[in-house]
C-alpha positions, -999 to 999 in steps of 0.1 A, spaced: -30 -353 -406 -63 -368 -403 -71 -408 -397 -89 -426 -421 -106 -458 -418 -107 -479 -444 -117 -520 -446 -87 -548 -466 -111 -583 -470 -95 -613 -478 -112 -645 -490 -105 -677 -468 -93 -711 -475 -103 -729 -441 -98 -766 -427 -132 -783 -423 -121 -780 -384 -118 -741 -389 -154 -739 -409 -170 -753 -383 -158 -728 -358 -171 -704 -382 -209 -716 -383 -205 -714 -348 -190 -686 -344 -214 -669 -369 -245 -689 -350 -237 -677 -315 -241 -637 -325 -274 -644 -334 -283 -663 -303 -274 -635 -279 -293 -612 -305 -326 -632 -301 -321 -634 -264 -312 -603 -255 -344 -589 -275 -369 -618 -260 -355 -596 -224 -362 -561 -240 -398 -570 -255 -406 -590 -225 -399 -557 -202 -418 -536 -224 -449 -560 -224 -445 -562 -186 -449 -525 -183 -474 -520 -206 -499 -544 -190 -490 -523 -153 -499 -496 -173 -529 -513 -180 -535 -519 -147 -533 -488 -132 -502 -496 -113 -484 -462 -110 -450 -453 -126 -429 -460 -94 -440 -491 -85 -440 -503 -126 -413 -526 -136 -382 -507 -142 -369 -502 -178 -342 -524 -190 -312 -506 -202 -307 -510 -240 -268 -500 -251 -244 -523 -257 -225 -529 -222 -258 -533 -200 -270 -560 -223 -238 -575 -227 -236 -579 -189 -272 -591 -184 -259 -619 -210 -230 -625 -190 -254 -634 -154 -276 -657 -180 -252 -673 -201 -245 -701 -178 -283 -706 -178 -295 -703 -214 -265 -711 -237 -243 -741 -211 -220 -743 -242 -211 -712 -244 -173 -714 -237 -169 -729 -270 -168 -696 -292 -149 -665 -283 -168 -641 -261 -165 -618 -288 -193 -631 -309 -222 -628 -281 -206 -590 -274 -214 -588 -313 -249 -600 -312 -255 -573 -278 -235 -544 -299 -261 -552 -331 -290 -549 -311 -281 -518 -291 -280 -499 -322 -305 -514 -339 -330 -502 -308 -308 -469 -310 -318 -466 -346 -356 -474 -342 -356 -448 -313 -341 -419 -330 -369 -428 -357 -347 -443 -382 -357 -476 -384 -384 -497 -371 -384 -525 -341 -358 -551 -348 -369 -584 -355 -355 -620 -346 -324 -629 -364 -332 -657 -387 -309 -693 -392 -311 -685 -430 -292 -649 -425 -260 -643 -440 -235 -657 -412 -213 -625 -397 -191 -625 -366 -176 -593 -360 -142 -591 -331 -129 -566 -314 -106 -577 -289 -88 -608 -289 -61 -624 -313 -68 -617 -343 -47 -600 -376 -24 -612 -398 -8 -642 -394 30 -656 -397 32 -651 -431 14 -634 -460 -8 -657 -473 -22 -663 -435 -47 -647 -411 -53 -651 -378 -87 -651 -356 -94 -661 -319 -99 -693 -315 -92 -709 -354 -58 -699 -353 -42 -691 -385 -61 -694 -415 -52 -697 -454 -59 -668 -477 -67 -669 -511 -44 -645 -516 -18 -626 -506 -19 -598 -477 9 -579 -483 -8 -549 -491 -21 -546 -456 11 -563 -442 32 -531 -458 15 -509 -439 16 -527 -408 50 -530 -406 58 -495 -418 34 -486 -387 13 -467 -411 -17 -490 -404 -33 -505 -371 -60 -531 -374 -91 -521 -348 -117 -550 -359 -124 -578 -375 -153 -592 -397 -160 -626 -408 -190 -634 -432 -198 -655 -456 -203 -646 -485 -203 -651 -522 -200 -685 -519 -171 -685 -497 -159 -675 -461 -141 -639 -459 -124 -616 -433 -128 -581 -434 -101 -562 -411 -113 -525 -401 -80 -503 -402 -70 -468 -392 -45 -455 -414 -25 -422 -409 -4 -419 -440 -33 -405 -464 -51 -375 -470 -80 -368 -445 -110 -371 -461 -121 -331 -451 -92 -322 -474 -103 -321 -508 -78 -336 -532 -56 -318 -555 -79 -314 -588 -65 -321 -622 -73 -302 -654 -104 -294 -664 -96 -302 -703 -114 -339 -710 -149 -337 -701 -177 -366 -701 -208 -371 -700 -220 -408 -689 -253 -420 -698 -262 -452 -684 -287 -477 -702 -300 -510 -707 -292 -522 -739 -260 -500 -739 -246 -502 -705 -228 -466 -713 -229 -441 -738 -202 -415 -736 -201 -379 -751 -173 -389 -769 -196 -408 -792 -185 -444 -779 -208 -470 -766 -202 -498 -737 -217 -529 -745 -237 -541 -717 -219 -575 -706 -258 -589 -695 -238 -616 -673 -271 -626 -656 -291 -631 -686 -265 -653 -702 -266 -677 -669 -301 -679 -672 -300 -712 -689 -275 -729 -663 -296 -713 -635 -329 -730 -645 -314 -762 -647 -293 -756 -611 -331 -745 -598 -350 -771 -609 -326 -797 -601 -328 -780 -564 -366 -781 -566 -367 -818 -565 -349 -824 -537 -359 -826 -502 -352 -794 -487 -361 -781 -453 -398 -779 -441 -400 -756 -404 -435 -766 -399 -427 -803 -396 -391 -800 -385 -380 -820 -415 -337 -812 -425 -327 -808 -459 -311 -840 -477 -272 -839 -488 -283 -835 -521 -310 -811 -518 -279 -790 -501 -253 -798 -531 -280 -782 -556 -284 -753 -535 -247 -751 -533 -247 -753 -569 -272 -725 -573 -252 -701 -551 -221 -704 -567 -238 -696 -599 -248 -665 -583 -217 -658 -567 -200 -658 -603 -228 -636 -617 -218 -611 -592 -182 -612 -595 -182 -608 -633 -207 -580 -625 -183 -562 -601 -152 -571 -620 -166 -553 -656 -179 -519 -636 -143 -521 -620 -128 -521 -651 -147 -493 -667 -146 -469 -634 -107 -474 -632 -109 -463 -669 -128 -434 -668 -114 -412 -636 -82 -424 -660 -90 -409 -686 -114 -380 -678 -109 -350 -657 -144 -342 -651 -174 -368 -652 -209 -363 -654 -237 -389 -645 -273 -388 -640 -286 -391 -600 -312 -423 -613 -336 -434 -587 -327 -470 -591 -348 -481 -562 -376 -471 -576 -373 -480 -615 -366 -517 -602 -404 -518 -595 -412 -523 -631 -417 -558 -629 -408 -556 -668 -376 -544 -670 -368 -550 -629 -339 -578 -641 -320 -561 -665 -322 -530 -645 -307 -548 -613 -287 -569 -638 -268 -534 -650 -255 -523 -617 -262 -485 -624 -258 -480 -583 -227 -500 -579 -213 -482 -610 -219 -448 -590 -206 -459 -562 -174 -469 -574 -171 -440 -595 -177 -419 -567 -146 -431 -540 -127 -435 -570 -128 -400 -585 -126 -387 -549 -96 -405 -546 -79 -392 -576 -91 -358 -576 -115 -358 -609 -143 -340 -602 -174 -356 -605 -211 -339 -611 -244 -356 -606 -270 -339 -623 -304 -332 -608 -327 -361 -610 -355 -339 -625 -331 -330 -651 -348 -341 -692 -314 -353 -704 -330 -376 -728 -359 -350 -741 -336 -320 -746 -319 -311 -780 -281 -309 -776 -277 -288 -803 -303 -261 -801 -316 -268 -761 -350 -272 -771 -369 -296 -746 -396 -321 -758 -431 -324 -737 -430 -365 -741 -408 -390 -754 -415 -423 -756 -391 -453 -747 -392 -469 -785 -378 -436 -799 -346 -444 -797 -332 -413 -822 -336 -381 -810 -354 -356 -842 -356 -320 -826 -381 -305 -845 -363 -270 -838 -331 -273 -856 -337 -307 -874 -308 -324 -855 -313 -361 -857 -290 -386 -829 -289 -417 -805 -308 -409 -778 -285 -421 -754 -260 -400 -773 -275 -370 -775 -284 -375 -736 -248 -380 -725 -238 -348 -751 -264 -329 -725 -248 -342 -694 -212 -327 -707 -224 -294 -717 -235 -293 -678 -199 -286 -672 -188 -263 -705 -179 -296 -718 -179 -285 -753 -153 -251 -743 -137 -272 -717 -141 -244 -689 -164 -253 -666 -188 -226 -649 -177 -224 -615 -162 -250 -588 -180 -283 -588 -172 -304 -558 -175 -343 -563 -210 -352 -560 -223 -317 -571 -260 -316 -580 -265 -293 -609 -297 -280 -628 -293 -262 -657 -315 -235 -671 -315 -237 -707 -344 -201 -709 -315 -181 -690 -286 -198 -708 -272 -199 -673 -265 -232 -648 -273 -231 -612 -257 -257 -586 -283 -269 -558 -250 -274 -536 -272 -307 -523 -246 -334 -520 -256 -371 -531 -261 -401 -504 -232 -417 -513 -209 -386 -510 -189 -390 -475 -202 -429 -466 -189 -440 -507 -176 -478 -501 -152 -498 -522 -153 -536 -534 -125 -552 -516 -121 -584 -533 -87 -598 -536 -76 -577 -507 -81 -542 -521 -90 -509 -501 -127 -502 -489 -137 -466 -481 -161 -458 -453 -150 -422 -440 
């Protein structure tokens, strides 16, 4: 049976004593960051100018060694030196900082990414530990970290305790961040009792078919005829966010050309501001939750549209509402989710005119303009919601209407239909999101990543 690793986070309640360790914590991985890649682009300068020069290659500077344990022991010979008050965090946040650069530099040299950068104070703090004592703590409703001790959860652990004490589960790492307004811990753990992800599932029926399309002013309109009203959380915190903004704007906030620090109140507005933003996004995350979990209940089979969200968020006009929606978190929680309960899922080709295509007749349309939003085939005479008649196409992908489907469709499927041949051809091209698919783990729920 294969090992699967999959992420519990737990929100914090921390002692002012234990925050502070955090900040530092979370400040310290940075530092060695910033150091260690002042030593890396200070080499490569070096040797560029004795290249300059004329200064052959064996009598050149030698390279310094970029992975994680040669820069982690050229911190250890400086640390004295650069950072005296080092001692006070655990070591494991300056092996973090080396660890993040290595394969940062790893990344940009297998052409993945370009040169890192300097780690900014105004990042989101993360400390990440690996060794030391750190998992749960004496009870369920505590955690425990090197050097804070136990900390208070928000809630309760117990779904990773079971597993630890059944022996099912054995915490490798641990991640602390802040985030959404509040401190977390994210604890990386191998688990042995499930299903390896290179077994597929057992599939249920192929009976109830759906077609999803996602929208705007509809967040989703299924084949079945019903529509999900977009919740629009952002736009309806628009008003309290102004005021939280403006009230910000008039404070005295941080200037880095003159050195000047941010005023308690400038830093109560902005807290203000973030927690306004924090509640946007759970209310986001909390509505797509609720509407995944219903459809793999509900559905056997699921079809969705592979949108290029990334790129439609360019139009400045429609950018918010876009973002607003969630259409990527949406497939990515439908995704783990259906793979975990074996219903199969289909993304249809992103070239694929499920809007401009007749679902009665198949007839396509050259050009159809946003404002129409009922669908006239001039064919057959068949008059519909667009977004209906769209989501009616996505379902026939499958034999929705029959409820056989064509052939095996693994999750994530790509499929392109050919409505001149009557026939449907799978690309077999797997989505993104297909083996990496992630899960929200608020209030201590599962997370994914294999």
């Amino acid at each position: 049976m294969g090992v699967v690793i999959r992420a519990y986070l737990f929100a914090l309640d921390p002692t002012d004593g234990q925050e502070q360790q955090f900040r530092s914590h979370c400040g310290a991985g940075p530092f060695a960051y910033n150091w260690a890649l002042a030593q890396v682009k200070a080499n490569w300068n070096q040797r560029r100018a004795e290249e300059s020069y004329g200064i052959p290659e064996p009598d050149r500077t030698p390279w310094i060694t970029t992975s994680a344990y040669c820069l982690r022991k050229a911190w250890n010979r400086a640390k004295d030196d650069v950072a005296p008050w080092w001692a006070e965090n655990s070591k494991e946040a300056y092996a973090s900082g080396c660890a993040n650069l290595a394969a940062a530099l790893k990344n940009r040299r297998d052409g993945r990414a370009r040169m890192p950068r300097f780690k900014s104070k105004r990042a989101r703090p993360s400390c990440r530990f690996t060794t030391g004592a750190f998992g749960l703590g004496r009870d369920r409703r505590h955690v425990r970290l090197p050097r804070s001790g136990e900390i208070r959860t928000h809630e309760s652990t117990r779904k990773l305790a079971r597993r630890v004490e059944a022996e099912t589960a054995r915490i490798i790492s641990a991640t602390l961040s802040f985030q959404r307004g509040r401190w977390h811990v994210s604890f990386t753990v191998e688990l042995a009792d499930v299903v390896s992800p290179d077994v597929t599932p057992a599939v249920r029926g192929r009976e109830r078919v759906v077609g999803v399309d996602l929208g705007i002013t509809a967040l989703a309109t299924l084949s079945t005829g019903e529509t999900i009203t977009n919740p629009r959380h952002l736009d309806k915190a628009q008003r309290e966010l102004r005021r939280a903004q403006r009230r910000a704007s008039r404070r005295r906030g941080p200037d880095r050309r003159t050195g000047q620090e941010p005023s308690n109140r400038w830093r109560k507005a902005n807290d203000r501001v973030s927690r306004l933003h924090a509640r946007v996004g759970n209310q986001r995350r909390d509505a797509l939750h609720k509407l995944t979990t219903r459809l793999v209940g509900e559905f056997d089979t699921i079809v969705i549209e592979d949108l290029h969200v990334a790129g439609m968020v360019r139009n400045r006009r429609l950018a918010r509402r876009i973002a607003d929606a969630g259409w990527g978190e949406f497939r990515r929680q439908l995704t783990y989710k259906a793979d975990a309960a074996g219903v199969r899922l289909v993304v249809a080709d992103r070239w694929f005119a499920s809007s401009k295509t007749c679902s009665g007749c198949g007839a396509a349309k050259a050009k159809l303009a946003l404002s129409e939003r009922r669908y006239v085939c001039t064919a057959c005479g068949l008059i519909l919601d667009r977004d209906h008649n769209a989501a009616l196409n996505l379902a026939a992908l499958t034999g929705g209407g029959t409820g056989e489907l064509p052939r095996e469709q693994p999750a994530g499927t790509h499929v392109r239909p050919d409505f001149a041949s009557g026939s449907e051809t799978a690309t077999g091209r797997p989505h993104s999101g297909q083996r990496h698919s992630r899960k929200d783990v608020a209030h201590g729920t599962e997370l994914h990543v294999s």
